[in-house]
C-alpha positions as CSV (number, residue, x, y, z in Angstrom):
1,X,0.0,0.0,0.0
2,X,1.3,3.7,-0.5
3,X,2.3,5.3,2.1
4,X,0.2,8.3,3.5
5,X,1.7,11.1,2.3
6,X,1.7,9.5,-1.3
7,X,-2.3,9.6,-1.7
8,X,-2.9,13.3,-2.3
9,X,-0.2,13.0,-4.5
10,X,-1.8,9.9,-6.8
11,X,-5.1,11.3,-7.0
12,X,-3.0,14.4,-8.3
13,X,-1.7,12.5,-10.7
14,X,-4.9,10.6,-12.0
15,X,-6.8,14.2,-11.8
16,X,-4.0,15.2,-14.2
17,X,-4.1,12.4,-16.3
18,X,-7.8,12.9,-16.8
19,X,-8.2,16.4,-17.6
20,X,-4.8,16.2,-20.1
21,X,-5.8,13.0,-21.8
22,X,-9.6,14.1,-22.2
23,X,-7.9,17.3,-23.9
24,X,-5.8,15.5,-26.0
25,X,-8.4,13.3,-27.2
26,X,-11.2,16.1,-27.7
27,X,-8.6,18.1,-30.0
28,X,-7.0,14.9,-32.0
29,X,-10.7,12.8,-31.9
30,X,-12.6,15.7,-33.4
31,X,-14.8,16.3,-30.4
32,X,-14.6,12.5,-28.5
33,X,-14.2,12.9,-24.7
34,X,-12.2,10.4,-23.8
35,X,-12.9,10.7,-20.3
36,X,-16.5,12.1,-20.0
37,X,-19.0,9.8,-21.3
38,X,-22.1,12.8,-20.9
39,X,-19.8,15.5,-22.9
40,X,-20.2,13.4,-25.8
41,X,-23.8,13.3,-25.5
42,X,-24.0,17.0,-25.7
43,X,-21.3,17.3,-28.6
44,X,-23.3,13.9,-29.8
45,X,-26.5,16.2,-30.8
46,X,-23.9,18.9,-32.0
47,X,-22.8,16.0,-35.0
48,X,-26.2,15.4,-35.6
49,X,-27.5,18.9,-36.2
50,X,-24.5,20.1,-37.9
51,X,-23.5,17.1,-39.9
52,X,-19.5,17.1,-38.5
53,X,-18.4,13.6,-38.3
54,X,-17.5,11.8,-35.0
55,X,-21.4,10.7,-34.0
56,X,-20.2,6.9,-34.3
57,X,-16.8,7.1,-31.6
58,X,-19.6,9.1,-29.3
59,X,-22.1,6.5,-30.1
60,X,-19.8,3.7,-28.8
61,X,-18.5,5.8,-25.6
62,X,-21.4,4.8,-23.3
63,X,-20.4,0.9,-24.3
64,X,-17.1,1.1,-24.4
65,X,-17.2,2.8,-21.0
66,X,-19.6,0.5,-19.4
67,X,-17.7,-2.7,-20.3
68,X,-14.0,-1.2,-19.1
69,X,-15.7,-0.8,-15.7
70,X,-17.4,-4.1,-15.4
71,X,-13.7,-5.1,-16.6
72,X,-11.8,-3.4,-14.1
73,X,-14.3,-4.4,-11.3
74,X,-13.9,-8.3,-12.1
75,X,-10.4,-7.8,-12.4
76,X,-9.5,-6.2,-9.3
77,X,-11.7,-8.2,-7.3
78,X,-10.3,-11.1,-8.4
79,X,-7.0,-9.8,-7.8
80,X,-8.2,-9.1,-3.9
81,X,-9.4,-12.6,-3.9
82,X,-6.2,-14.2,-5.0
83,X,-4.3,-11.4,-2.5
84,X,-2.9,-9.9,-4.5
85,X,-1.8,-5.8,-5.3
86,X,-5.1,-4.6,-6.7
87,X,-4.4,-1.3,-7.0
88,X,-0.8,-1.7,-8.5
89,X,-2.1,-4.1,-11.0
90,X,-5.2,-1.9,-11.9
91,X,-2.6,1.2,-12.4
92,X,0.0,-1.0,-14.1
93,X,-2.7,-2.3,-16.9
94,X,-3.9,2.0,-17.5
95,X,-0.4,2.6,-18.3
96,X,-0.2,-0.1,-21.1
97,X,-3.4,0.6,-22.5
98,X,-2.4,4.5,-22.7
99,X,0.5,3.9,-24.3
100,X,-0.7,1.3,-26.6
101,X,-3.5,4.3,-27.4
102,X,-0.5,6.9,-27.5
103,X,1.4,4.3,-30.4
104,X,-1.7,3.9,-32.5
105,X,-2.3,7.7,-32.5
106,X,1.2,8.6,-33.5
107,X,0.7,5.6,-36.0
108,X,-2.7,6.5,-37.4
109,X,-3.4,9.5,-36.6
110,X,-3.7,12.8,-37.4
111,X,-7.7,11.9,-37.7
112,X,-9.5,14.5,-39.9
113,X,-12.6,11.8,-39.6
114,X,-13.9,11.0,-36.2
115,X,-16.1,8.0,-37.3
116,X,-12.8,6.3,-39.2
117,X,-12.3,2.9,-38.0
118,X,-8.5,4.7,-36.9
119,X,-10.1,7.1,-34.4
120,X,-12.8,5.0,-32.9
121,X,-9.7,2.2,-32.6
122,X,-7.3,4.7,-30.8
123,X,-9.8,6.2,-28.5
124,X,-11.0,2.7,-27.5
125,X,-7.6,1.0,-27.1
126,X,-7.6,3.9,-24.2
127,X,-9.9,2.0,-21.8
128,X,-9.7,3.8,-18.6
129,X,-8.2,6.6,-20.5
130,X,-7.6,8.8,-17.1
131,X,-10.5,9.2,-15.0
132,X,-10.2,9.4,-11.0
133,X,-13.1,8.4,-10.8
134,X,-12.7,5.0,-12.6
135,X,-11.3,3.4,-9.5
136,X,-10.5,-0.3,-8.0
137,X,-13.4,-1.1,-5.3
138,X,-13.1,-0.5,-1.9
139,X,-11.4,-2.8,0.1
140,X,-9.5,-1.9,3.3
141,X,-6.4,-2.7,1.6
142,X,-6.2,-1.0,-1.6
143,X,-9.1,2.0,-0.7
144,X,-6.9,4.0,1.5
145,X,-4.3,5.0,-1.1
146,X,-7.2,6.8,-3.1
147,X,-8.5,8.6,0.3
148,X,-7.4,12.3,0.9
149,X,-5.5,12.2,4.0
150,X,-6.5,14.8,6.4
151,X,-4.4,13.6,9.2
152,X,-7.4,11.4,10.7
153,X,-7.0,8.0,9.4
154,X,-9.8,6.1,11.2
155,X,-12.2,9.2,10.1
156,X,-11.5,8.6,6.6
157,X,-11.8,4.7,6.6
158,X,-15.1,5.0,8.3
159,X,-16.4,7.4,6.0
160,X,-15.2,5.1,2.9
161,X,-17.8,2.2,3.8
């Protein structure tokens, strides 16, 4: 588990991760939040009035997001079953899926089409492309590294179930 003073610090870092990913992705996917599945509702109805392409990749976003977190919640909890580093593993797998998204879009991109088979496979190899709220579940083990520590430990974990 990371230590204490680490966990303001990862949630940082996955807040980060988020906001520069979902950026990157809005500007290279022509108008695909990566990270928020409702912003691509809204900009959804924006390809549909306006005839801009990209209505298929925000089509698939609700999907796609719905299976990576059914994913990531059998995963991890049968990681905690065997014992093993939920939370590390978790992490470890969002770093190889963003840099297998960050090859593909230095491969196939730049993406002048949003509904191309090369956007909609980028953004998707992406997974849990960044957001803090995508998170392993609670478990008293691997929960406390995402809790902001506010010097009462016993506070926090209480609140967390």
């Amino acid at each position: 588990m990371p230590a204490a003073n680490s966990r303001p610090t990862l949630l940082l870092l996955l807040g980060l991760n988020a906001g520069f990913i979902d950026t990157a992705g809005f500007l290279a996917l022509q108008g695909l939040f990566t990270a928020h599945v409702t912003g691509n509702f809204v900009t959804l109805g924006a390809s549909l009035v306006f005839g801009t392409s990209g209505a298929v990749a925000k089509l698939l976003a609700l999907p796609v997001f719905c299976l990576v977190v059914i994913l990531t919640r059998l995963i991890s909890s049968a990681l905690l079953r065997l014992d093993r580093p939920a939370l590390k593993i978790i992490l470890g797998l969002k770093v190889v899926f963003l840099v297998a998204g960050a090859v593909l879009a230095i491969r196939l991109g730049p993406f002048p089409d949003g509904d191309a088979w090369q956007a909609v496979v980028t953004d998707g190899s992406g997974g849990c492309h960044g957001d803090p709220e995508r998170r392993p579940p609670n478990s008293s083990r691997d929960s406390a590294a995402l809790d902001i520590d506010d010097g009462n430990d016993d506070a926090d974990h209480d609140r967390s179930r």
